[in-house]
C-alpha positions as a printed NumPy array, in Angstrom:
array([[ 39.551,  37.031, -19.664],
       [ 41.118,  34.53 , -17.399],
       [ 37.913,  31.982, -18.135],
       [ 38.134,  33.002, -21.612],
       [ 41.409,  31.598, -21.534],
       [ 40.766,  28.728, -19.793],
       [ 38.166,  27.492, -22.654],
       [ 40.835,  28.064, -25.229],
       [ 42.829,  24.928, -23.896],
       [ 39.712,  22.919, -23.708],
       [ 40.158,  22.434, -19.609],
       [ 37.34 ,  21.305, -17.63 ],
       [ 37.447,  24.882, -15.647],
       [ 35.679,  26.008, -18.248],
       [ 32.709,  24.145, -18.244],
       [ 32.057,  24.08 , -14.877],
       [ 32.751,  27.897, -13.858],
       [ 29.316,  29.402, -13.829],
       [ 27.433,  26.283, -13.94 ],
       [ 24.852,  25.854, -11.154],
       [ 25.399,  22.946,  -8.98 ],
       [ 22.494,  20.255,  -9.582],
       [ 20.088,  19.226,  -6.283],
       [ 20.508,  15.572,  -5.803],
       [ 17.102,  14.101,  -5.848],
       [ 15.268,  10.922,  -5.971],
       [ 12.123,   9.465,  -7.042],
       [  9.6  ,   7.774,  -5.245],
       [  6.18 ,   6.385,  -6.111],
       [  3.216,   5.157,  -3.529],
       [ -0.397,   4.447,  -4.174],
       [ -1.29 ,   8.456,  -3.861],
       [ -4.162,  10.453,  -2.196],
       [ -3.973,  10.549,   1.275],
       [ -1.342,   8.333,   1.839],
       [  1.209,  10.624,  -0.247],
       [  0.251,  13.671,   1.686],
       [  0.977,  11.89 ,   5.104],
       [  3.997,  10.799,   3.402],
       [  4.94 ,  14.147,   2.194],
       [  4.867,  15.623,   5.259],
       [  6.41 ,  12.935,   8.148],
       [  8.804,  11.67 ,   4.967],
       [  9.99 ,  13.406,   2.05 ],
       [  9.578,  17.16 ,   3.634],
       [ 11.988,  16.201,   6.424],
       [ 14.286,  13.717,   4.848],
       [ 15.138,  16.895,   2.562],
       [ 15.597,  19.503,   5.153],
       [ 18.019,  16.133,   6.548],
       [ 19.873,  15.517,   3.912],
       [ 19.48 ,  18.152,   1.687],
       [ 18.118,  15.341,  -0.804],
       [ 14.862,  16.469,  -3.085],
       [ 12.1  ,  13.519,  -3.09 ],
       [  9.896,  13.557,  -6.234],
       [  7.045,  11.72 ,  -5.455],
       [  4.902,  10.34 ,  -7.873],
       [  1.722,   7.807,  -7.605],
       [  1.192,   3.947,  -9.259],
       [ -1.617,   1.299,  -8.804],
       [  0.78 ,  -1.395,  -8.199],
       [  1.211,  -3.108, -10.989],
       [  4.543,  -3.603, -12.434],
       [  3.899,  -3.103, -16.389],
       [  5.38 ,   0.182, -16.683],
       [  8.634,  -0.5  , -14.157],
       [  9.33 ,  -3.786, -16.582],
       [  9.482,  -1.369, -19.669],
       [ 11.553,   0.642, -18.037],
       [ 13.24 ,  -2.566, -17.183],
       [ 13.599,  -3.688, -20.631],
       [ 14.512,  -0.17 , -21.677],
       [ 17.028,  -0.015, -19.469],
       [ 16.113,   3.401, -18.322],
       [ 14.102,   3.537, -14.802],
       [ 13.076,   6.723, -13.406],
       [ 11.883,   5.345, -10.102],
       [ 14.019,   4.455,  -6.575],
       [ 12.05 ,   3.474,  -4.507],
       [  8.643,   2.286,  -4.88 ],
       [  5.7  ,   1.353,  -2.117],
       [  4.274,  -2.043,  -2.613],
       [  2.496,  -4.679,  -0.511],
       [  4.071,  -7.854,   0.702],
       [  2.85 , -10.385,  -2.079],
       [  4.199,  -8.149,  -4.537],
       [  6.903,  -7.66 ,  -3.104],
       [  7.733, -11.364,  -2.59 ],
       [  7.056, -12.114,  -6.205],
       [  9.644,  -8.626,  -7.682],
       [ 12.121,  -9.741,  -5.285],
       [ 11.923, -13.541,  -7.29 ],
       [ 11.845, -12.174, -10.106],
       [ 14.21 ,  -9.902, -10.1  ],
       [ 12.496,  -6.417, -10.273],
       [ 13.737,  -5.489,  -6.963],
       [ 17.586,  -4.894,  -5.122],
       [ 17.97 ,  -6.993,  -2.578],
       [ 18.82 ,  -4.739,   0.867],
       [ 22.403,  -3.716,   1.086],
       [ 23.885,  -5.485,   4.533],
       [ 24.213,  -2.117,   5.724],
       [ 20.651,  -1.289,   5.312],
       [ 19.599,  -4.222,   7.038],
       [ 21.565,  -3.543,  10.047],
       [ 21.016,   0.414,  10.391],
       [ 16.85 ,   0.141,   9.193],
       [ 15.999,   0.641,  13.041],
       [ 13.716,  -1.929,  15.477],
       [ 11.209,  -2.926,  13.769],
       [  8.432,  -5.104,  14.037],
       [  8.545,  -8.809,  13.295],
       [  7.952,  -9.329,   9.588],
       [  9.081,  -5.489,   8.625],
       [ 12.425,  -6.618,   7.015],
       [ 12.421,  -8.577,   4.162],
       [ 15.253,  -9.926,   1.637],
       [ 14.203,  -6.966,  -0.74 ],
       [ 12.293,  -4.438,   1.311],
       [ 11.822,  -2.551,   4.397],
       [  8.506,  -2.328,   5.932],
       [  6.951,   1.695,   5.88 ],
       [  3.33 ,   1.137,   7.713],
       [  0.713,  -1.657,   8.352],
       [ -2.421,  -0.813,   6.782],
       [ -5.856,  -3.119,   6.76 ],
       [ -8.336,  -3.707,   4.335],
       [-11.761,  -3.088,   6.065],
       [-15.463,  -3.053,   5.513],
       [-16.439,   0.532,   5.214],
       [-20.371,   2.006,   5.072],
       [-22.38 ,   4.7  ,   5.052],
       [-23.246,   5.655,   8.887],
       [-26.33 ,   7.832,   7.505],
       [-27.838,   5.673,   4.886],
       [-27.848,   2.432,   6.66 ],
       [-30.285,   1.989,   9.091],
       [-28.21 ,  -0.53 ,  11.122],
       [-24.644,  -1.194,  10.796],
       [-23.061,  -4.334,   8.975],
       [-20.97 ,  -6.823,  11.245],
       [-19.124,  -8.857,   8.638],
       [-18.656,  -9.717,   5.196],
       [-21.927, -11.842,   4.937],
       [-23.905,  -9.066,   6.183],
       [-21.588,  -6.904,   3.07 ],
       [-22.884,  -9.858,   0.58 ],
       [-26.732,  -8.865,   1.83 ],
       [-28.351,  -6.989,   0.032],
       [-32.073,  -7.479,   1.014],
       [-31.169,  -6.212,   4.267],
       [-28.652,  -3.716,   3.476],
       [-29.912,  -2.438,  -0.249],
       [-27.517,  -0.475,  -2.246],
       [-23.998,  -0.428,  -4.124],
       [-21.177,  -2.193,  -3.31 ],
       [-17.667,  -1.229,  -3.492],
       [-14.518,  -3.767,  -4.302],
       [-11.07 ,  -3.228,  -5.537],
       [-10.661,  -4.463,  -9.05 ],
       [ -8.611,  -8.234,  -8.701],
       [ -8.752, -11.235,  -7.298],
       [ -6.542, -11.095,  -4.159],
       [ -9.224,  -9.907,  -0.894],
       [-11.873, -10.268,  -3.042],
       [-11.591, -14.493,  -3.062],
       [-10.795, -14.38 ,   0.843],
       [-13.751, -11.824,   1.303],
       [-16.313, -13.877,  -0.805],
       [-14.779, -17.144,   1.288],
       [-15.429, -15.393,   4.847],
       [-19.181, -14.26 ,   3.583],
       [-19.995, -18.122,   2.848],
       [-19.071, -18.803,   6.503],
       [-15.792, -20.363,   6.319],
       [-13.388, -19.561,   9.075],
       [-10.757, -17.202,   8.473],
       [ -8.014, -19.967,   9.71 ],
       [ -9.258, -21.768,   6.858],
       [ -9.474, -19.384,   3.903],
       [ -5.973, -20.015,   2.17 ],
       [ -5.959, -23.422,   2.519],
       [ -9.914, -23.701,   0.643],
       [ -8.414, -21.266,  -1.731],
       [ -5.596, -23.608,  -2.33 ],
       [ -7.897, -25.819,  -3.665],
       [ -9.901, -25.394,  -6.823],
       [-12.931, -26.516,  -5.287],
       [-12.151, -23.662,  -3.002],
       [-11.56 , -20.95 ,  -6.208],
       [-14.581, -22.254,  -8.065],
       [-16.851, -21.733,  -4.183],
       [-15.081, -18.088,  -3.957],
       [-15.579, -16.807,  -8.108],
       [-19.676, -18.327,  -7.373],
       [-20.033, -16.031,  -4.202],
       [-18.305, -13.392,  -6.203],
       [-20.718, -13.322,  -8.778],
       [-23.87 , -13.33 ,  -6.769],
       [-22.689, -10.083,  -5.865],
       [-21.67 ,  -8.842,  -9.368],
       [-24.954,  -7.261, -10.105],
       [-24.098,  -4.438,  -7.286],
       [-20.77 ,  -4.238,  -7.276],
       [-18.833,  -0.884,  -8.298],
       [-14.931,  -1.814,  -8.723],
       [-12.486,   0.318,  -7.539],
       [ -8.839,   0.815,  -8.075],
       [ -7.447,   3.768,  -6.467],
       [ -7.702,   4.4  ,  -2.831],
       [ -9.297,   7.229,  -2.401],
       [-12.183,   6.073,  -4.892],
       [-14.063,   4.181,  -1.947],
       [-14.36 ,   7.511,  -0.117],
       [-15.375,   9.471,  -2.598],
       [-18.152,   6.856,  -3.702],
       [-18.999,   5.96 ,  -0.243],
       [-19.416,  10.378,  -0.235],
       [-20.91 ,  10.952,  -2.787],
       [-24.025,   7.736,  -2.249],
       [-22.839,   5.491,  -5.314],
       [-22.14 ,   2.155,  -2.894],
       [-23.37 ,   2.045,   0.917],
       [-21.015,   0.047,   1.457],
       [-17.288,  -0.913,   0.109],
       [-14.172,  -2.326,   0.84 ],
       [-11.534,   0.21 ,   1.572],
       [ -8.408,   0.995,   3.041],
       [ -9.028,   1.815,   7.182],
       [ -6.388,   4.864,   6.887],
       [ -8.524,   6.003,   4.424],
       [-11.764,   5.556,   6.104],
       [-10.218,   7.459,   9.544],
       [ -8.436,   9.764,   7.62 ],
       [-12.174,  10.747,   5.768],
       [-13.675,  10.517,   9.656],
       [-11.181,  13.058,  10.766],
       [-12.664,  15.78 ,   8.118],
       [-16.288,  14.886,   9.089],
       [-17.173,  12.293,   6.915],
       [-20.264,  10.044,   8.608],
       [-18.363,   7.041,   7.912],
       [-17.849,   3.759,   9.754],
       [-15.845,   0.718,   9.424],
       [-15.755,  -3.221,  10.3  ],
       [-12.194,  -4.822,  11.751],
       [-14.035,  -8.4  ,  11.767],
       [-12.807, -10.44 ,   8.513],
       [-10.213,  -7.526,   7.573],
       [ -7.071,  -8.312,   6.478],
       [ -3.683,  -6.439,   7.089],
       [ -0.427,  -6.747,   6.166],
       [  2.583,  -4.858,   5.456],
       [  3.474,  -1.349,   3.03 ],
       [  7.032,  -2.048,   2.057],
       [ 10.134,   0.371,   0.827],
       [ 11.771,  -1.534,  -1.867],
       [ 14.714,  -0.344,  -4.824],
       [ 13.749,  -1.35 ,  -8.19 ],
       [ 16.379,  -2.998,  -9.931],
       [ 18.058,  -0.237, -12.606],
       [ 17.761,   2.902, -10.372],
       [ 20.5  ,   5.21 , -10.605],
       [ 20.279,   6.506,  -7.228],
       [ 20.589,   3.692,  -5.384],
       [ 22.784,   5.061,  -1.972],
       [ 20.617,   7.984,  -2.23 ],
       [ 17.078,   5.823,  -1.902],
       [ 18.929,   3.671,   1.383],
       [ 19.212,   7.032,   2.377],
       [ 15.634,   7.307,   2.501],
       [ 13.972,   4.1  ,   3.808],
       [ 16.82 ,   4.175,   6.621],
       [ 15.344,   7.59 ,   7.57 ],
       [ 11.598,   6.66 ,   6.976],
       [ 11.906,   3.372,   9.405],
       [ 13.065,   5.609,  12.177],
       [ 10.658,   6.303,  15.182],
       [ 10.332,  10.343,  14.882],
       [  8.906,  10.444,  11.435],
       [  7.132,   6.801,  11.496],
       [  5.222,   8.038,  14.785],
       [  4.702,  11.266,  12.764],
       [  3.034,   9.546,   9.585],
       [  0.651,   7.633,  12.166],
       [ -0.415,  10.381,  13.474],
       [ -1.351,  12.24 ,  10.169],
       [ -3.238,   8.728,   8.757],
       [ -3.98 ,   6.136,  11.033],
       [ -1.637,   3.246,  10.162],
       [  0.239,   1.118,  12.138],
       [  4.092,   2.285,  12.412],
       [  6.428,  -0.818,  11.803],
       [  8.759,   1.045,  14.437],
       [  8.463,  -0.522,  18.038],
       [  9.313,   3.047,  19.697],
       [  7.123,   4.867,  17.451],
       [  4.686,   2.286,  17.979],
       [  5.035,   2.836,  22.091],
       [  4.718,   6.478,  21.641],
       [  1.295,   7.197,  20.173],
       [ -1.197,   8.313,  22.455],
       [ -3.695,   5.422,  23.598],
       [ -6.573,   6.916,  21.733],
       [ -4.528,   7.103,  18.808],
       [ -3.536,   3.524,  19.147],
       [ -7.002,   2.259,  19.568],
       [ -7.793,   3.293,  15.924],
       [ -4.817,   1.488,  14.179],
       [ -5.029,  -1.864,  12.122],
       [ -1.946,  -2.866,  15.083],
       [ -4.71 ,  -2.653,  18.132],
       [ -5.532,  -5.643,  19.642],
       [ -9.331,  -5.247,  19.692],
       [ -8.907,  -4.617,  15.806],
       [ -6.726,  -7.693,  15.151],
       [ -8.762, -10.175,  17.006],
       [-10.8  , -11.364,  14.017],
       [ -8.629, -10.028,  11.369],
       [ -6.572, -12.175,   8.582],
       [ -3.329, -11.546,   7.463],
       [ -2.428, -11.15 ,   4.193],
       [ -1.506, -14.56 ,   2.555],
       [  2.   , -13.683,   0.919],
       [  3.23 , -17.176,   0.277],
       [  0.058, -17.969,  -1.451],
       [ -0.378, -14.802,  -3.495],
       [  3.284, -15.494,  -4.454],
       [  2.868, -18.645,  -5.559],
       [ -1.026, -18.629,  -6.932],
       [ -1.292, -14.866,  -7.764],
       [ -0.465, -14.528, -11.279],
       [ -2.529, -17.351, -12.273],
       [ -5.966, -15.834, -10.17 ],
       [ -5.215, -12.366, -11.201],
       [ -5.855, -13.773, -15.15 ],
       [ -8.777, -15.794, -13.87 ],
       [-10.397, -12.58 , -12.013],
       [ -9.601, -10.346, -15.31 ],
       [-11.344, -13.373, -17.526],
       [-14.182, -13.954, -15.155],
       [-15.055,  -9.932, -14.833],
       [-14.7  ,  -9.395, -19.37 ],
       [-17.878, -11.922, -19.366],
       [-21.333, -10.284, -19.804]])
């Protein structure tokens, strides 16, 4: 009776009485497969039992179509997204991303040099390796050239679909240096030398998008070899998999938190990356996948033999190549259309 009368003056009491209280929750997309469950379960799981704050994770190739609809729409769904550092360099210019709140900045933890950036806070540090089939090769590549051979090494090859580390790759098989690779690419005699390499290779090459497609092909015989992510490749070694992988001519760089611009849950998804760049759950995820934490205590608290299989180990890093962000900032847009022209011819 008394609520009854309550709704009959039209008060506010009487639409909330009885009305269940709504679970704040955000929404967060990565790149999916193996990843997300590591991220489930040193992330999201916790931050909720934290916070009490729900994390809906969904999955994305990284390219930015859909979020600039949503954009344009003016009605995003996501609040935080995973991308890599030259994407994240070119959303932050061009607006698709928030830049970090001062707070944010300040409370995101110690982090590694290069983790913190005008628009994004670093989550792991991942490489892109030369993976191959243990059981089907006779011997074991040592480097890119020996990926581009395929009278010694017969069989399918795996790359991921685009232009950025497939130019570098196809530069480091024709013998230049890897302190040389973005300034020849900066070049067009250096484009038109990496797109020729490229398609003396096309014949055998299976292209990839999603991460966990090397694995599977690499699995299941359709390439002997491919280019994968090395969290991947250990995390498919830890289940059995007769798999092994290259650190010479890799290339590494940075996963990055970052707020697209129009998310409605903005002090919510701070909430998050401040909690995911801590040391408990950042030593956590590289434990579950083996990626480099961007935390310096997390990074001093894995055991050595854990250490010795992350993209961070010295050993690994000696011949490695890191990611070229200024120049996939600046040239990326403009090699991405040449790849997707170059790979529609017959």
């Amino acid at each position: 009776m008394f609520v009854r009368s309550l709704c009959r003056w039209g008060t506010l009491a009487c639409i909330l009485v009885g009305q269940p209280v709504l679970a704040v929750q955000i929404n967060v997309v990565s790149f999916g497969g193996s990843v997300r469950e590591a991220q489930r379960q040193a992330f999201y799981r916790p931050f909720k039992e934290a916070t009490d704050i729900l994390v809906v994770n969904g999955s994305y190739n990284g390219q930015f179509d859909k979020l600039r609809r949503m954009q344009a729409m003016q009605h995003v769904t996501w609040d935080v997204m995973e991308v890599e550092s030259p994407e994240l360099a070119r959303g932050c210019e061009e607006g698709l991303f928030r830049p970090l709140s001062e707070s944010l900045q300040h409370e995101a933890g110690e982090l590694l040099p290069g983790a913190l950036r005008p628009c994004g806070v670093g989550t792991f540090i991942w490489s892109m390796v030369l993976a191959y089939d243990t059981e089907r090769l006779s011997q074991a590549p040592r480097n890119w050239a020996d990926f581009w051979d395929v009278q010694r090494f017969p069989g399918g090859r795996g790359l991921r679909q685009g232009a950025k580390y497939n130019l570098e790759f196809a530069l480091l098989a024709d013998g230049v240096p890897a302190s040389e690779v973005y300034a020849r690419l900066a070049t067009a005699a250096g484009v038109e030398r990496a797109f020729r390499k490229l398609e003396e290779l096309r014949p055998h090459i299976r292209w990839w998008q999603a991460g966990e497609e090397p694995v599977r092909r690499l699995a299941d015989g359709g390439v002997v070899m491919s280019a994968a992510y090395s969290g991947r490749i250990g995390a498919a070694q830890d289940q059995g998999a007769k798999l092994g992988l290259v650190w010479s001519g890799s290339i590494y760089d940075f996963d990055f938190w970052a707020i697209p611009r129009g998310s409605i849950n903005v002090q919510e998804a701070e909430r998050f990356i401040h909690f995911a760049s801590q040391a408990e759950p950042q030593r956590t995820f590289a434990e579950l996948i083996p990626y480099g934490p961007v935390s310096r205590q997390a990074t001093t608290s894995l055991s050595a033999e854990r250490a010795a299989r992350l993209p961070t180990a010295e050993a690994n890093m000696r011949d490695a190549l890191a990611i070229g962000v200024d120049f996939w900032a600046e040239y990326g847009d403009a090699l991405e259309q040449r790849f997707t022209a170059w790979l529609a011819r017959r």
